[in-house]
ZALOTOR-360625 format. One record per residue (C-alpha): x, y, z; residue in three letters. Coordinates in nm, 2 decimals, always signed. Layout:
<nodes>
+--------+--------+--------+--------+
:   east :  north :     up : residu :
+--------+--------+--------+--------+
:      X :      Y :      Z :    ALA :
...
+--------+--------+--------+--------+
</nodes>
This chain:
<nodes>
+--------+--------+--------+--------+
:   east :  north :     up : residu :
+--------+--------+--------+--------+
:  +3.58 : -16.21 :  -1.80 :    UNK :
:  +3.32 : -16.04 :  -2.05 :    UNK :
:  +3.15 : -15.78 :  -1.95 :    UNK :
:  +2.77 : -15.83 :  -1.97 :    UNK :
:  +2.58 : -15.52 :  -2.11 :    UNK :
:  +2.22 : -15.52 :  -2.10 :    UNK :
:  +2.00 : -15.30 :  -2.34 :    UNK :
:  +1.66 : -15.21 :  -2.33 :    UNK :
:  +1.44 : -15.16 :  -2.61 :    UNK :
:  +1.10 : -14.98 :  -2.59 :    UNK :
:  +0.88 : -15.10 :  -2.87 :    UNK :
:  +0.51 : -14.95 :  -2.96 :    UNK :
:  +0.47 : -15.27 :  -3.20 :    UNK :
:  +0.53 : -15.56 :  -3.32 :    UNK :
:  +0.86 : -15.60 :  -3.40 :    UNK :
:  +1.09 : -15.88 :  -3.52 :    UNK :
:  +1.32 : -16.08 :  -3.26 :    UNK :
:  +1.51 : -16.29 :  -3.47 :    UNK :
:  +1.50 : -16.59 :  -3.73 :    UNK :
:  +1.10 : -16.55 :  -3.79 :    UNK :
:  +1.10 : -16.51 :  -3.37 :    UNK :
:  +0.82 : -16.17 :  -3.30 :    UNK :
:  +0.74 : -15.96 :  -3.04 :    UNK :
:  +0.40 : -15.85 :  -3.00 :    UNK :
:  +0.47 : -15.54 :  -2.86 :    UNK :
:  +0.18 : -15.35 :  -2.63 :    UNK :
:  -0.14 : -15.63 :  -2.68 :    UNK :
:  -0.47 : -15.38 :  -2.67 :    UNK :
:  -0.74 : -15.47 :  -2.42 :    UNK :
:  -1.10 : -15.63 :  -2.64 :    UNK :
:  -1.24 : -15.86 :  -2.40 :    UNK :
:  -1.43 : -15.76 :  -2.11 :    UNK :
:  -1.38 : -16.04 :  -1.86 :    UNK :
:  -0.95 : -16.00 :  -1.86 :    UNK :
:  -0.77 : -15.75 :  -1.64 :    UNK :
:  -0.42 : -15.70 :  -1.50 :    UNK :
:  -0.48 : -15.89 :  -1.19 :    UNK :
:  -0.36 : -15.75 :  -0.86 :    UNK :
:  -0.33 : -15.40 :  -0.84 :    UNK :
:  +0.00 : -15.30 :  -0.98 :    UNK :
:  +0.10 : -14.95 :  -0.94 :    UNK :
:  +0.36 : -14.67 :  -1.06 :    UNK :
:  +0.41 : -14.52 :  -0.76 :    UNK :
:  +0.52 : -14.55 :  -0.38 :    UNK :
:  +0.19 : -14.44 :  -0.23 :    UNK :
:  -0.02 : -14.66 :  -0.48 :    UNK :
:  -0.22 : -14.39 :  -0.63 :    UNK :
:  -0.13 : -14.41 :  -0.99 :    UNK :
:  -0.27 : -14.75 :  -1.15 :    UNK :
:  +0.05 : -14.93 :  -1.35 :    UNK :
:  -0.16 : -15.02 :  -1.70 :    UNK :
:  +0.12 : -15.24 :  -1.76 :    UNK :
:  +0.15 : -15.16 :  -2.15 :    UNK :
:  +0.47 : -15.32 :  -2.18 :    UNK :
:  +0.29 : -15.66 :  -2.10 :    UNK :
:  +0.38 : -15.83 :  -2.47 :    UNK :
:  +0.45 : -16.17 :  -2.58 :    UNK :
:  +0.66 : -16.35 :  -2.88 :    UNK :
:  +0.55 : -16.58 :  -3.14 :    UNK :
:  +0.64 : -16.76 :  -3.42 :    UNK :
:  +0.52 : -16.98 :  -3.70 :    UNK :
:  +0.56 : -17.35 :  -3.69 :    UNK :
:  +0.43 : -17.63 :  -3.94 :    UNK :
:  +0.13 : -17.69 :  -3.74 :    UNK :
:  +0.03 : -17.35 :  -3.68 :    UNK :
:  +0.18 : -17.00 :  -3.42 :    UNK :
:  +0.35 : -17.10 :  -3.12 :    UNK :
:  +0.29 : -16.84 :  -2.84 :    UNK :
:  +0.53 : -16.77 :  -2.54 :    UNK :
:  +0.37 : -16.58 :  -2.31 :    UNK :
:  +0.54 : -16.36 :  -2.00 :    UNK :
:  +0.34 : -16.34 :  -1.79 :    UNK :
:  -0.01 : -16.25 :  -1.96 :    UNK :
:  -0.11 : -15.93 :  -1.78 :    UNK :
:  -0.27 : -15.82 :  -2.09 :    UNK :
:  -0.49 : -16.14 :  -2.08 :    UNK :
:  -0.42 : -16.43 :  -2.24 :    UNK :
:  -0.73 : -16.40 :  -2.45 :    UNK :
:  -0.62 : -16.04 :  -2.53 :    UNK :
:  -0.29 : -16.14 :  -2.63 :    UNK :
:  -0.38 : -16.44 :  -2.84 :    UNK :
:  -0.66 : -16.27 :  -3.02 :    UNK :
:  -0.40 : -15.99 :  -3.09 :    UNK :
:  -0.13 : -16.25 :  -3.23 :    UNK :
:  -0.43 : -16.42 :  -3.48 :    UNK :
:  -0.47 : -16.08 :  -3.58 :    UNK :
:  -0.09 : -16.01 :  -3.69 :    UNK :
:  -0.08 : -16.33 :  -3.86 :    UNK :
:  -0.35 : -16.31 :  -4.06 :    UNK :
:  -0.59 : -16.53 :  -3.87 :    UNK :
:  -0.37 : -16.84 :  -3.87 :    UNK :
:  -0.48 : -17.13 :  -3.63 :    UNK :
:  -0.25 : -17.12 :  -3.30 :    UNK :
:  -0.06 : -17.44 :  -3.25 :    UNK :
:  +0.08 : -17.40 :  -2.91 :    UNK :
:  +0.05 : -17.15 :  -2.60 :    UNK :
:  +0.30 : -17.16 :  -2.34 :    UNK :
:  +0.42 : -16.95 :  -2.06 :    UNK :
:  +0.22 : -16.78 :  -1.73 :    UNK :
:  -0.16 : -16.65 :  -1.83 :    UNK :
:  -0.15 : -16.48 :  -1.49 :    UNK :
:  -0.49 : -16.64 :  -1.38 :    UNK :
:  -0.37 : -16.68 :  -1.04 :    UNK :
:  -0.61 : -16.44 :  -0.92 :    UNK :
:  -0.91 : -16.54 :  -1.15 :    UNK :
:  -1.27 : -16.55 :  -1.09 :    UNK :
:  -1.43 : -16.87 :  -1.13 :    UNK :
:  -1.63 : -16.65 :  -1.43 :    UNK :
:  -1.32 : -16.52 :  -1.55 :    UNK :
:  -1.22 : -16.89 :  -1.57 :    UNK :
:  -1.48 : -17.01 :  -1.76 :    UNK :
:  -1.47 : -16.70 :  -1.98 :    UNK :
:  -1.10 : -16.82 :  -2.10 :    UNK :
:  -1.14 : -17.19 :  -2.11 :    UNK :
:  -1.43 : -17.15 :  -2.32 :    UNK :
:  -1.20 : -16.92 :  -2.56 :    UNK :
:  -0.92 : -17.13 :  -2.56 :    UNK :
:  -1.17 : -17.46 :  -2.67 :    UNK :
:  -1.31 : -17.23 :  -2.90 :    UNK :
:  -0.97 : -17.19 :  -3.08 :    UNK :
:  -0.88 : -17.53 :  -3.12 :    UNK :
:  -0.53 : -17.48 :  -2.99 :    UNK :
:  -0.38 : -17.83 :  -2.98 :    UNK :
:  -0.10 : -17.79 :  -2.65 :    UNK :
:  -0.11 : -17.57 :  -2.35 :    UNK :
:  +0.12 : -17.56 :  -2.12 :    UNK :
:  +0.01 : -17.31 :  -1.80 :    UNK :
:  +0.28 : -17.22 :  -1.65 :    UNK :
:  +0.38 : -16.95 :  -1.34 :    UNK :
:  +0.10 : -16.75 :  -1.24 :    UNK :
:  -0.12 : -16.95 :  -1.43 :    UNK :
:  -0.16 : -17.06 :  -1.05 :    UNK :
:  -0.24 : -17.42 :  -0.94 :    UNK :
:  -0.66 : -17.37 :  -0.93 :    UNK :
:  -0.60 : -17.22 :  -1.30 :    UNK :
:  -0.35 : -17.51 :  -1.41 :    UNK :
:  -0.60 : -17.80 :  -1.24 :    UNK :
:  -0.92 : -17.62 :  -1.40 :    UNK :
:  -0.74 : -17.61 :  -1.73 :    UNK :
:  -0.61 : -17.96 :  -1.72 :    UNK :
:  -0.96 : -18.12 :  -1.59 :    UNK :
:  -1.13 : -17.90 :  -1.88 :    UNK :
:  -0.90 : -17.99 :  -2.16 :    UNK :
:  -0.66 : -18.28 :  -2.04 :    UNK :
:  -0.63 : -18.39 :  -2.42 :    UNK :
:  -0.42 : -18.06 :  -2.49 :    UNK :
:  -0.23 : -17.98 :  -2.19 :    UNK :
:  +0.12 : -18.05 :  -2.10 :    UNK :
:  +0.34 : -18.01 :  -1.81 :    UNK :
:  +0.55 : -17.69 :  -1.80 :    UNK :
:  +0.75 : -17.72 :  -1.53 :    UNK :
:  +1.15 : -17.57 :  -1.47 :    UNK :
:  +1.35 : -17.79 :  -1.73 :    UNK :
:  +1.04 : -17.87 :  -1.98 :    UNK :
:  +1.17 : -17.91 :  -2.32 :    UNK :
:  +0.91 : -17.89 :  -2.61 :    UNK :
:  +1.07 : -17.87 :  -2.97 :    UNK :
:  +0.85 : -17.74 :  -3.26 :    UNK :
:  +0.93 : -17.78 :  -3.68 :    UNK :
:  +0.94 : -17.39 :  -3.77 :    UNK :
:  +0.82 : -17.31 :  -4.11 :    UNK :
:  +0.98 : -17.20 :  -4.39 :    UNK :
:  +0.79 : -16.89 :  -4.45 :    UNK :
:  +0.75 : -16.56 :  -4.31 :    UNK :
:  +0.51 : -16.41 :  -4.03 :    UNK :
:  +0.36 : -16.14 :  -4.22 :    UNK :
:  +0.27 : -15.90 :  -3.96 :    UNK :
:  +0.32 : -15.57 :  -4.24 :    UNK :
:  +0.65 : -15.54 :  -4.09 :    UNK :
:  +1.04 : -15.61 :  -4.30 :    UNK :
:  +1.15 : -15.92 :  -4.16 :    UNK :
:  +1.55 : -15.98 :  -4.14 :    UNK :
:  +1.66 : -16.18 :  -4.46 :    UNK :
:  +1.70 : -16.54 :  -4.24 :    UNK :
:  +1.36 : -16.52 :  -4.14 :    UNK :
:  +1.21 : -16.77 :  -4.35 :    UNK :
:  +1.47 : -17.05 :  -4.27 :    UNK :
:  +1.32 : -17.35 :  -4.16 :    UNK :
:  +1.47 : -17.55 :  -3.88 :    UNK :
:  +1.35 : -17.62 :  -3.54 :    UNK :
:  +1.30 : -17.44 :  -3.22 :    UNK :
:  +1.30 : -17.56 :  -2.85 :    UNK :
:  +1.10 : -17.37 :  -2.61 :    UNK :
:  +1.24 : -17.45 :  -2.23 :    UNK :
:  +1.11 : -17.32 :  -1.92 :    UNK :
:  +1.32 : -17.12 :  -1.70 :    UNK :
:  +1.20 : -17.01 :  -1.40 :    UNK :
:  +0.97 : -17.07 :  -1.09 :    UNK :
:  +0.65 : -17.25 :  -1.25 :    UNK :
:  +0.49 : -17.54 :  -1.01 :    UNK :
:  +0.31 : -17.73 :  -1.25 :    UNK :
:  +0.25 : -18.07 :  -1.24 :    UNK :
:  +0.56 : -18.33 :  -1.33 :    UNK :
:  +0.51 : -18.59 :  -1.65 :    UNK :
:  +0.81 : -18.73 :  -1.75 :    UNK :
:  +0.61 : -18.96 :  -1.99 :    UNK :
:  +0.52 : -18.63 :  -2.17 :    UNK :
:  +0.85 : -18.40 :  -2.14 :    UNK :
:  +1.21 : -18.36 :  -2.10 :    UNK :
:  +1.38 : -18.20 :  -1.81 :    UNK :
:  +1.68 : -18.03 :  -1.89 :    UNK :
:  +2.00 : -18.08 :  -1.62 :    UNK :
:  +1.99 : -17.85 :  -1.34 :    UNK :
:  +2.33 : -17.90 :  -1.15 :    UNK :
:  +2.63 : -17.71 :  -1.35 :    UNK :
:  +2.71 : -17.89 :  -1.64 :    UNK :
:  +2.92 : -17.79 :  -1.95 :    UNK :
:  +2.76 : -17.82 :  -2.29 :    UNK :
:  +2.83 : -18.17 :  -2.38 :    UNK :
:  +2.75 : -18.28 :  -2.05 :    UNK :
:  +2.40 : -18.11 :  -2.05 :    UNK :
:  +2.37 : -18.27 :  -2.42 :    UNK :
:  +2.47 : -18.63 :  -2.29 :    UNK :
:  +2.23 : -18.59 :  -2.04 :    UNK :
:  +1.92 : -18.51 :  -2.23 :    UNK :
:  +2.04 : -18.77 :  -2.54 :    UNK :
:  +2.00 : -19.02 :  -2.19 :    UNK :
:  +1.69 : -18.89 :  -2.06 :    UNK :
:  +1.51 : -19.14 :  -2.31 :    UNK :
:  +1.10 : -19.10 :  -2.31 :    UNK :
:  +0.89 : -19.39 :  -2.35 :    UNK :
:  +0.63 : -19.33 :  -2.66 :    UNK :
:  +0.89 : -19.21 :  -2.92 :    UNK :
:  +0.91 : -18.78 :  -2.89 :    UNK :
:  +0.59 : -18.71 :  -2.69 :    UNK :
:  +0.78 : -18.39 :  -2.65 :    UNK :
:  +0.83 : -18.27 :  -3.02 :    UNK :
:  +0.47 : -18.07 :  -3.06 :    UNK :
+--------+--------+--------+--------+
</nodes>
């Protein structure tokens, strides 16, 4: 049996993943209705405030525009996307995916970031985790037209560009390949189930070509309502 061998890697900014895939390293703090949520702290006794810094997310380009995958979002979502327009130059966001941690949200705080995300015209969300079920029903009831389910198993597959992100930083030579990516969900989000609008990837153990037969079967009415 291999050996696994994990390695961490502190970053101070955005730095390159791989094949055009970015990290956005530490997202800086501009809007002044987001916070971290709960109190997180770095020590025992709960004295020292954790800023959570290391809060980032990853991006790429795709032929409609940047496709974010967020962690968790204790930066703020709006934080974070703002940020990611700002390393690409301004360039329309496509897609947002992942937790935006507003589990613990004011109802102003909500408004605050629906408003934002209207405002940026981003054509799919997809709350996930602790977006939290309040945050994932307000979303959905204020913008149904652009959000999708984003469940365990949810397969969305984006057309990447075939350019690079220019963020100032030396991309690796394949980064401009075009291809196609597919983002899937992997842990503990509860949002709502559409079938009619995603795949679900197997969850029972399953070799390669089995998991492959099984999503070649999984046909979806309304041609790829999952390609975004």
């Amino acid at each position: 049996m291999t050996d696994k061998v994990r390695i961490t890697v502190l970053v101070e900014k955005p730095i390159p993943i791989s094949n055009g895939f970015m990290a956005t390293g530490p997202v800086p703090s501009v809007t002044e209705f987001e916070d971290t949520g709960p109190p997180f702290f770095l020590d025992a006794d709960g004295r020292k405030p954790d800023p959570l810094v290391d809060d980032q997310a990853v991006f790429f380009e795709s032929t409609r525009g940047t496709v974010v995958l967020l962690g968790c979002a204790h930066a703020g979502v709006i934080n974070t996307l703002r940020y990611v327009r700002e390393l690409t130059g301004e360039r329309p966001i496509h897609a947002v995916l992942g937790g935006m941690h507003l589990v613990g949200a004011s109802a102003q705080r909500l408004k605050c970031t629906i408003d934002e995300l209207r405002a940026m015209k981003i054509h799919c969300l997809a709350p996930a985790h602790c977006t939290g079920r309040a945050a994932t029903a307000a979303l959905w009831d204020a913008l149904p037209d652009r959000c999708i389910p984003c469940h365990v198993g949810t397969q969305v597959e984006f057309e990447l560009r075939a350019t690079e992100v220019e963020v100032g930083l030396a991309l690796p030579a394949n980064a401009s390949s075009a291809g196609a990516a597919t983002i899937a969900c992997s842990s503990g989000c509860r949002c709502g189930r559409d079938p009619l609008r995603t795949k679900r990837l197997p969850t029972t153990t399953q070799s390669d070509a089995e998991k492959a037969a099984t999503i070649a079967a999984q046909r979806v009415p309304r041609g790829e309502p999952g390609r975004q």
